[in-house]
C-alpha positions in Angstrom: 0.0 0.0 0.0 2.9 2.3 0.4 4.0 2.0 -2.6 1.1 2.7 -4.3 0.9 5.8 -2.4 4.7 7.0 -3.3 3.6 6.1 -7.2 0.6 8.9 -7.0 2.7 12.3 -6.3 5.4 11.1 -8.9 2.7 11.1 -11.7 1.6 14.3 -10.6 5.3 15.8 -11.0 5.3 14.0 -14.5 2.3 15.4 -15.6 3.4 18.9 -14.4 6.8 19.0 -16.3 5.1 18.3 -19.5 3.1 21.3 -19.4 5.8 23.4 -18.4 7.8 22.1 -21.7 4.9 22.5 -23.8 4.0 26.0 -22.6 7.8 26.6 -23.0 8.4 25.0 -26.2 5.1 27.1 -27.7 7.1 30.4 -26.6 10.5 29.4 -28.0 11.8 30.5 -24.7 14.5 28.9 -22.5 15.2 26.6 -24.8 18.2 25.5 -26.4 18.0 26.4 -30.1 18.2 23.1 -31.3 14.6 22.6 -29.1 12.6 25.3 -30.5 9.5 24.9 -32.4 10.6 26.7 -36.0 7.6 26.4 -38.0 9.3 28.0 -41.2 11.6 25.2 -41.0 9.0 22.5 -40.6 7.0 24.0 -43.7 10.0 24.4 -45.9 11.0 20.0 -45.4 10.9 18.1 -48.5 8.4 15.8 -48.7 11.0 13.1 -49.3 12.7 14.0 -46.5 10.0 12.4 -44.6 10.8 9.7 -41.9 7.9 8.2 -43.1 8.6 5.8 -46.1 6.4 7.1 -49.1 6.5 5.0 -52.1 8.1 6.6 -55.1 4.9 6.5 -57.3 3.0 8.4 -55.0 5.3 10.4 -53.5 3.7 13.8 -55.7 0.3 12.0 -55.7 -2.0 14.9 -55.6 0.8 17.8 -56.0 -0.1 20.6 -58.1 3.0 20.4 -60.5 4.4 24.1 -61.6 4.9 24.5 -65.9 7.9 27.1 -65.7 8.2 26.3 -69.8 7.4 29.3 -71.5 6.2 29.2 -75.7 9.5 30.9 -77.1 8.7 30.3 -80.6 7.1 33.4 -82.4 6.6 31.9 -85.8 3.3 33.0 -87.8 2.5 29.0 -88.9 3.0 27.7 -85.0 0.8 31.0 -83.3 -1.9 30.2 -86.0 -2.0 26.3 -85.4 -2.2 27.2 -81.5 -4.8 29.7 -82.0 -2.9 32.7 -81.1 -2.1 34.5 -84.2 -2.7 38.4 -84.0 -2.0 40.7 -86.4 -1.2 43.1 -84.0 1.0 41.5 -82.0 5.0 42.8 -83.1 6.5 39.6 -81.8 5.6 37.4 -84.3 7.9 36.2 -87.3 6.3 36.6 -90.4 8.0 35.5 -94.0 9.3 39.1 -95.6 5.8 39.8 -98.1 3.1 38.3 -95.9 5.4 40.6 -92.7 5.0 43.8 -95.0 1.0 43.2 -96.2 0.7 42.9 -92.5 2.6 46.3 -91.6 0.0 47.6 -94.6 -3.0 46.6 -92.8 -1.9 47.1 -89.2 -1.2 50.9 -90.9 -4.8 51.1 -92.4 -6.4 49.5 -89.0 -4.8 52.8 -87.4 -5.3 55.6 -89.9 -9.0 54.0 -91.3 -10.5 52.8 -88.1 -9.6 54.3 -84.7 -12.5 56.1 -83.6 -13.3 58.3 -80.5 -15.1 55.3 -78.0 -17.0 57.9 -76.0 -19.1 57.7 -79.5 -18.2 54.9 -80.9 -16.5 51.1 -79.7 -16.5 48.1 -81.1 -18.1 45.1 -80.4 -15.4 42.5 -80.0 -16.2 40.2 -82.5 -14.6 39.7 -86.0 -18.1 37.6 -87.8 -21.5 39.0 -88.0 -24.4 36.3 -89.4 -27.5 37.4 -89.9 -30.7 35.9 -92.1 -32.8 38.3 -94.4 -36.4 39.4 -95.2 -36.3 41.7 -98.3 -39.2 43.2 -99.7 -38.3 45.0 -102.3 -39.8 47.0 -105.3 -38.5 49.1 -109.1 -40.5 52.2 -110.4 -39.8 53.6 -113.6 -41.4 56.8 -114.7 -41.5 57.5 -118.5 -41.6 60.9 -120.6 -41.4 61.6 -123.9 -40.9 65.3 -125.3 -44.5 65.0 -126.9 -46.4 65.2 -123.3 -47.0 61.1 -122.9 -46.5 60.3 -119.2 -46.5 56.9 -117.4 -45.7 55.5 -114.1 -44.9 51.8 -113.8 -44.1 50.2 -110.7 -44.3 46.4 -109.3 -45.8 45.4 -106.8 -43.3 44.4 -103.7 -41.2 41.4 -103.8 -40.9 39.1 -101.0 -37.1 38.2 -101.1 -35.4 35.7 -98.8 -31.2 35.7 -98.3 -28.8 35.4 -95.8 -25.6 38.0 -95.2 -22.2 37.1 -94.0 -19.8 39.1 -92.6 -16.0 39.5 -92.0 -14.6 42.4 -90.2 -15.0 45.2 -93.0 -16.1 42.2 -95.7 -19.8 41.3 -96.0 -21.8 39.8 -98.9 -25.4 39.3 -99.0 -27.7 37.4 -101.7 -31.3 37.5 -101.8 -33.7 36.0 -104.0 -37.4 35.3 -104.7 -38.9 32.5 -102.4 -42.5 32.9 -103.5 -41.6 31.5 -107.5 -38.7 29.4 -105.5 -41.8 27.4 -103.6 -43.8 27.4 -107.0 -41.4 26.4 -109.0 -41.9 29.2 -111.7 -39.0 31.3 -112.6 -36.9 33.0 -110.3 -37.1 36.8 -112.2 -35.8 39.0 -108.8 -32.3 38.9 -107.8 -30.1 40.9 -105.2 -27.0 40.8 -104.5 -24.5 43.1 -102.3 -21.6 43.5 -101.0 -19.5 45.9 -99.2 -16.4 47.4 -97.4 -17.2 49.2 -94.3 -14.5 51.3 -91.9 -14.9 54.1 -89.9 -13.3 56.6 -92.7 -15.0 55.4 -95.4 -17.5 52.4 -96.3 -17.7 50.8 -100.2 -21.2 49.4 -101.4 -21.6 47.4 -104.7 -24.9 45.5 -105.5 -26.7 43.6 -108.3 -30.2 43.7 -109.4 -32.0 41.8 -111.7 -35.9 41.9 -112.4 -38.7 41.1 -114.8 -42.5 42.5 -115.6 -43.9 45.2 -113.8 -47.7 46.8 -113.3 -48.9 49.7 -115.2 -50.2 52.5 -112.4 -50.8 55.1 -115.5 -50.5 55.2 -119.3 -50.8 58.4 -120.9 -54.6 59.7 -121.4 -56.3 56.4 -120.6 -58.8 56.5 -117.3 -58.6 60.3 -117.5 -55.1 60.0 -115.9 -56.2 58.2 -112.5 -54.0 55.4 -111.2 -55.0 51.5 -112.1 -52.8 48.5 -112.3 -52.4 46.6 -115.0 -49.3 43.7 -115.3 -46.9 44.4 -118.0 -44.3 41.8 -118.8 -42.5 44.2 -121.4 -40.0 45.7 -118.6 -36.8 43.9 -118.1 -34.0 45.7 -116.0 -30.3 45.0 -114.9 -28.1 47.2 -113.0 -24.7 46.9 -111.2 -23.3 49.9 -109.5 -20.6 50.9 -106.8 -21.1 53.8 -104.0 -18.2 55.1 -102.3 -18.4 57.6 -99.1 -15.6 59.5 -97.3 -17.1 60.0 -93.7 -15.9 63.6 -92.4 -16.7 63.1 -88.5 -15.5 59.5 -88.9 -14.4 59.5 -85.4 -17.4 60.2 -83.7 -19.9 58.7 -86.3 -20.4 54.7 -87.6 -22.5 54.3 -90.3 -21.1 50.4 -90.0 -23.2 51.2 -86.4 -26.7 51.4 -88.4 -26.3 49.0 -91.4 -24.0 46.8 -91.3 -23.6 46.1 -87.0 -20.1 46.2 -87.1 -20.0 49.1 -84.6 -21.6 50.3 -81.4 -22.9 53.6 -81.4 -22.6 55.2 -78.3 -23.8 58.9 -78.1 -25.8 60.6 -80.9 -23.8 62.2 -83.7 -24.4 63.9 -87.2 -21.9 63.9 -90.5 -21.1 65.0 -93.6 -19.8 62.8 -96.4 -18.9 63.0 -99.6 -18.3 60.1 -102.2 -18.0 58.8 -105.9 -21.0 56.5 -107.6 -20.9 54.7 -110.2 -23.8 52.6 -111.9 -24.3 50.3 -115.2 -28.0 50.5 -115.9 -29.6 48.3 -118.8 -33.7 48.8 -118.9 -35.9 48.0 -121.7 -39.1 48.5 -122.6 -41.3 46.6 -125.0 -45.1 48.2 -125.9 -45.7 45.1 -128.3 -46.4 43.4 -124.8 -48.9 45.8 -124.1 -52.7 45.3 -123.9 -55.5 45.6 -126.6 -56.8 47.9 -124.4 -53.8 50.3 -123.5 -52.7 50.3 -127.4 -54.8 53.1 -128.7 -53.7 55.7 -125.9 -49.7 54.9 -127.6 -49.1 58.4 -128.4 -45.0 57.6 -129.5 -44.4 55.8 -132.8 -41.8 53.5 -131.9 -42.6 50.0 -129.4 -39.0 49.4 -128.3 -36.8 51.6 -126.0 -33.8 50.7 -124.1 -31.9 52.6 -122.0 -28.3 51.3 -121.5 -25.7 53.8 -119.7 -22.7 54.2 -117.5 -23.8 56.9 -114.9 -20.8 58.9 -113.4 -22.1 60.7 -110.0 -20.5 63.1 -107.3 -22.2 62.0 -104.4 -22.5 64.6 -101.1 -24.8 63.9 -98.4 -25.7 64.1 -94.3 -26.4 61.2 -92.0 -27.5 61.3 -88.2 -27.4 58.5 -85.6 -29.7 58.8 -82.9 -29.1 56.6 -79.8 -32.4 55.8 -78.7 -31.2 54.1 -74.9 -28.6 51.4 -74.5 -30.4 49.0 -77.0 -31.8 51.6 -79.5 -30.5 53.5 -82.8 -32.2 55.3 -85.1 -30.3 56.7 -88.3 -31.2 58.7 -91.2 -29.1 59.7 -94.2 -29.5 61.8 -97.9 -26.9 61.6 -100.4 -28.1 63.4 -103.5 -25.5 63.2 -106.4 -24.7 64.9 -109.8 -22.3 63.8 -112.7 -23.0 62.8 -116.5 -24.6 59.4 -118.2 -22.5 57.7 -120.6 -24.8 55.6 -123.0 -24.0 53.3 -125.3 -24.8 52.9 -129.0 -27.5 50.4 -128.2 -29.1 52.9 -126.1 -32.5 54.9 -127.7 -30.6 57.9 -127.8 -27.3 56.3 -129.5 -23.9 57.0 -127.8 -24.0 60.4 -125.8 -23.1 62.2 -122.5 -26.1 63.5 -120.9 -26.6 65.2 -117.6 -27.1 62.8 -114.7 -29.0 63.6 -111.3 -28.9 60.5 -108.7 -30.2 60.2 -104.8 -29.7 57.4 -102.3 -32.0 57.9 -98.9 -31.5 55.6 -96.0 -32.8 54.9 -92.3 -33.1 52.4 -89.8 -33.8 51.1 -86.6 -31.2 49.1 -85.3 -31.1 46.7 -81.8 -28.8 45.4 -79.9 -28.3 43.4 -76.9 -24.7 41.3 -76.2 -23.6 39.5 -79.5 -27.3 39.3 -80.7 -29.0 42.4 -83.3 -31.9 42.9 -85.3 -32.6 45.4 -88.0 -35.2 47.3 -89.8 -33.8 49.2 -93.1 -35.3 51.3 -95.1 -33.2 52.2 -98.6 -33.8 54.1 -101.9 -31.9 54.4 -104.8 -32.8 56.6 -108.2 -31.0 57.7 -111.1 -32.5 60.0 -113.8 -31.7 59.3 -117.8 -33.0 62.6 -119.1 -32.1 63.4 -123.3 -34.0 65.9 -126.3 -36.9 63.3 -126.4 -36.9 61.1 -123.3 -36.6 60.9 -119.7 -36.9 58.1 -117.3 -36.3 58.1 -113.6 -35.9 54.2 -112.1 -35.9 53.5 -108.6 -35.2 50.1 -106.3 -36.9 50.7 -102.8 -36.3 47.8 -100.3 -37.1 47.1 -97.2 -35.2 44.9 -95.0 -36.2 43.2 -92.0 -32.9 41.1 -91.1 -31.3 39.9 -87.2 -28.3 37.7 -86.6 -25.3 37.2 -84.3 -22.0 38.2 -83.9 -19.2 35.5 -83.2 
C-alpha cells in the first residue's frame, strides 16, 4: 500500500513537467536552439525527407506540378496552329511579303478605323451572321418630249437571303422565295456586298428583275391610277457607291447597317463620295394590252436605255441613340455627274446630264452578340435626253437579325 501511495505524487510531478515544456516550447523561450518549435523550417521539409517511407509512385500524388516552360517560338505557322495569331502582335515572325502586307494593314487598321469610344466602340467580335427578309420594289417613270406620261411600278417582292460578314467584308444574296416554292422562274435577284470602316464604307450590288404593273399610261382612265401587269419591262443594273465620312471618329455608319459598330452617343456627319452605276432597262409596248394600245401616243414600241452613270455624291447622315439597345439613323446623299450611253441605247452613244439620290434609315437593336434590323433604302438615277426621260428607282425594305461571333 505504500508504494502505491509513493507512485501517486510522482505522476503528478510528471504530468506537471510536460506542461511546463509544452507551454515553454510554444514560446520558444529557455530553450536550447536546437529545441525550438521553428515552423518555417518544418513547412520548408521536402516531402522526401519524410521519416515516413512514401512509395516513389506516389510520392507527388495529388501535388499541383508548376509548368515554368514558357512558348518561345514566335513563328506565324506555329501562333496560328495554337490559336494565337494576332495581327497586331509585333512579336511574331512573319515571312518578308506576308510581314509587309501585315505592316500595310496594321497601318490602315490605325489611320481608317480608330474612332473616339466615348461615341463609338466596337463590339469585340470579328463575324457577323445574320438571315434576311427583303421586300423589295423598281418604279420607272417614262416621258417623252410630246407630253406622254406613265408611271410603272411592281408590286413588292418578298425576297429571302442570308448575309455574312467578316470584319470590314460582307456579302449578302437575296432572292425570290415565293416562285422558289412554286417552282416558276426566279425573275428578282439581289446581290450586295461591301467594305465598311470608320473613314469610309464601299457598297456594290446587283439587281436583276422582270415585268412590272402599269399604275398610268398616258390619257387612258382620264389620268387616274389603275394596275395593270406588263411583262414588257426587263432591268439590270450593277453599281458601286463610295463615301468618305468627315466626322468618322465620332460617327459609324457600319453602327446602323452593317452592326459592325456600337454607337454610343448621338452624332451627325457629312460625307462626300463617288457613284458609279451600269443601268440596262428596256421596254417593249408590243407586250402591251388591246386595251392600252390606242392611248400609244410615241411611234416606236421598243426603247432601251443602257448607260454608264458617273455621280459626285455629297450627303448628311445622323445617328440617334435611342437608350442602351436603341438607334435610329437617317441619311440623304443626292448626287450629280454625267450618263454615258452606249450605242445600243434609244438615244445612240451620248453624255447627258445625270441627277442621282440614295436615302436611307433604320432602326437598329442590340443586346450582347445578338441584333436585329429594320432598313429602309432608296436608290434613283434619272436618264433625261431631247426626247426622253426616265427616272428608275429600287426601294427595299429589310427586315434582317443575326449574331455576332
Amino acid at each position: 500500500m505504500r508504494c502505491a501511495r509513493l507512485n501517486i505524487p510522482f505522476q503528478l510531478i510528471l504530468y506537471l513537467l510536460f506542461l511546463t515544456l509544452t507551454v515553454f516550447t510554444s514560446k520558444g523561450e529557455r530553450l536550447p536552439d536546437e529545441l525550438r518549435w521553428a515552423p518555417v523550417d518544418v513547412v520548408e521539409v521536402p516531402v522526401i525527407d519524410s521519416v515516413i517511407p512514401v512509395a516513389p509512385e506516389l510520392a507527388n500524388w495529388n501535388v499541383p506540378q508548376r509548368t515554368d516552360t514558357v512558348d518561345t517560338n514566335r513563328n506565324w505557322w506555329h501562333l496560328l496552329w495554337k490559336g494565337q495569331l494576332s495581327m497586331s502582335d509585333s512579336t511574331v515572325q512573319w515571312p518578308k511579303f506576308l510581314g509587309f502586307c501585315v505592316k500595310v494593314y496594321n497601318w490602315g487598321d490605325r489611320v481608317f478605323s480608330s474612332t473616339d469610344h466615348e461615341y463609338v466602340v466596337g463590339t469585340g467580335k470579328k463575324w457577323r451572321a445574320r438571315l434576311i427578309n427583303d421586300n423589295w420594289n423598281e418604279s420607272y417613270y417614262l416621258h417623252f418630249a410630246n407630253k406622254f406620261r406613265s408611271l410603272m411600278s411592281g408590286n413588292p417582292h418578298i425576297l429571302a437571303g442570308a448575309s455574312l460578314q467578316y470584319m470590314a467584308v460582307s456579302y449578302t444574296y437575296s432572292l425570290d422565295i415565293s416562285h422558289l416554292i412554286s417552282g416558276g422562274p426566279i425573275n428578282y435577284r439581289k446581290q450586295e456586298f461591301g467594305f465598311n470602316c470608320a473613314r469610309f464604307s464601299v457598297d456594290g450590288y446587283y439587281y436583276k428583275n422582270g415585268g412590272t404593273y402599269i399604275r398610268t399610261f398616258g390619257n387612258y382612265n382620264d389620268h387616274k391610277h389603275f394596275s395593270e401587269p406588263f411583262s414588257g419591262v426587263s432591268m439590270s443594273t450593277f453599281g458601286l457607291d463610295g463615301y468618305y465620312f468627315l466626322n468618322g471618329y465620332k460617327y459609324s455608319q457600319g453602327a446602323a447597317y452593317n452592326f459592325s459598330k456600337l454607337q454610343l452617343k448621338s452624332q451627325g456627319c457629312f460625307m462626300v463620295g463617288l457613284a458609279y452605276c451600269n443601268q440596262n432597262i428596256e421596254f417593249n409596248f408590243e407586250k402591251l394590252s388591246d386595251e392600252l394600245k390606242p392611248y400609244m401616243s410615241f411611234d416606236e414600241t421598243h426603247y432601251r436605255f443602257h448607260y454608264n452613270d458617273y455621280n459626285l455624291l455629297f450627303g448628311y447622315g445622323y445617328n440617334c441613340v435611342m437608350g442602351s439597345h436603341w438607334l435610329y439613323n437617317i441619311t440623304v446623299i443626292p448626287g450629280l455627274g454625267f450618263n454615258h450611253c452606249y450605242e445600243d441605247s434609244y438615244d445612240g452613244s451620248a453624255k447627258l446630264l445625270s441627277v442621282s439620290g440614295r436615302a436611307m434609315t433604320s432602326f437598329t437593336y442590340n443586346n450582347g452578340n445578338w441584333f436585329a434590323g429594320l432598313q429602309g433604302r432608296v436608290r434613283g438615277n434619272w436618264y433625261r435626253s431631247n426626247r426622253t426621260s426616265l427616272f428608275s428607282t429600287v426601294e427595299s425594305v429589310v427586315l434582317s437579325g443575326g449574331i455576332r461571333f
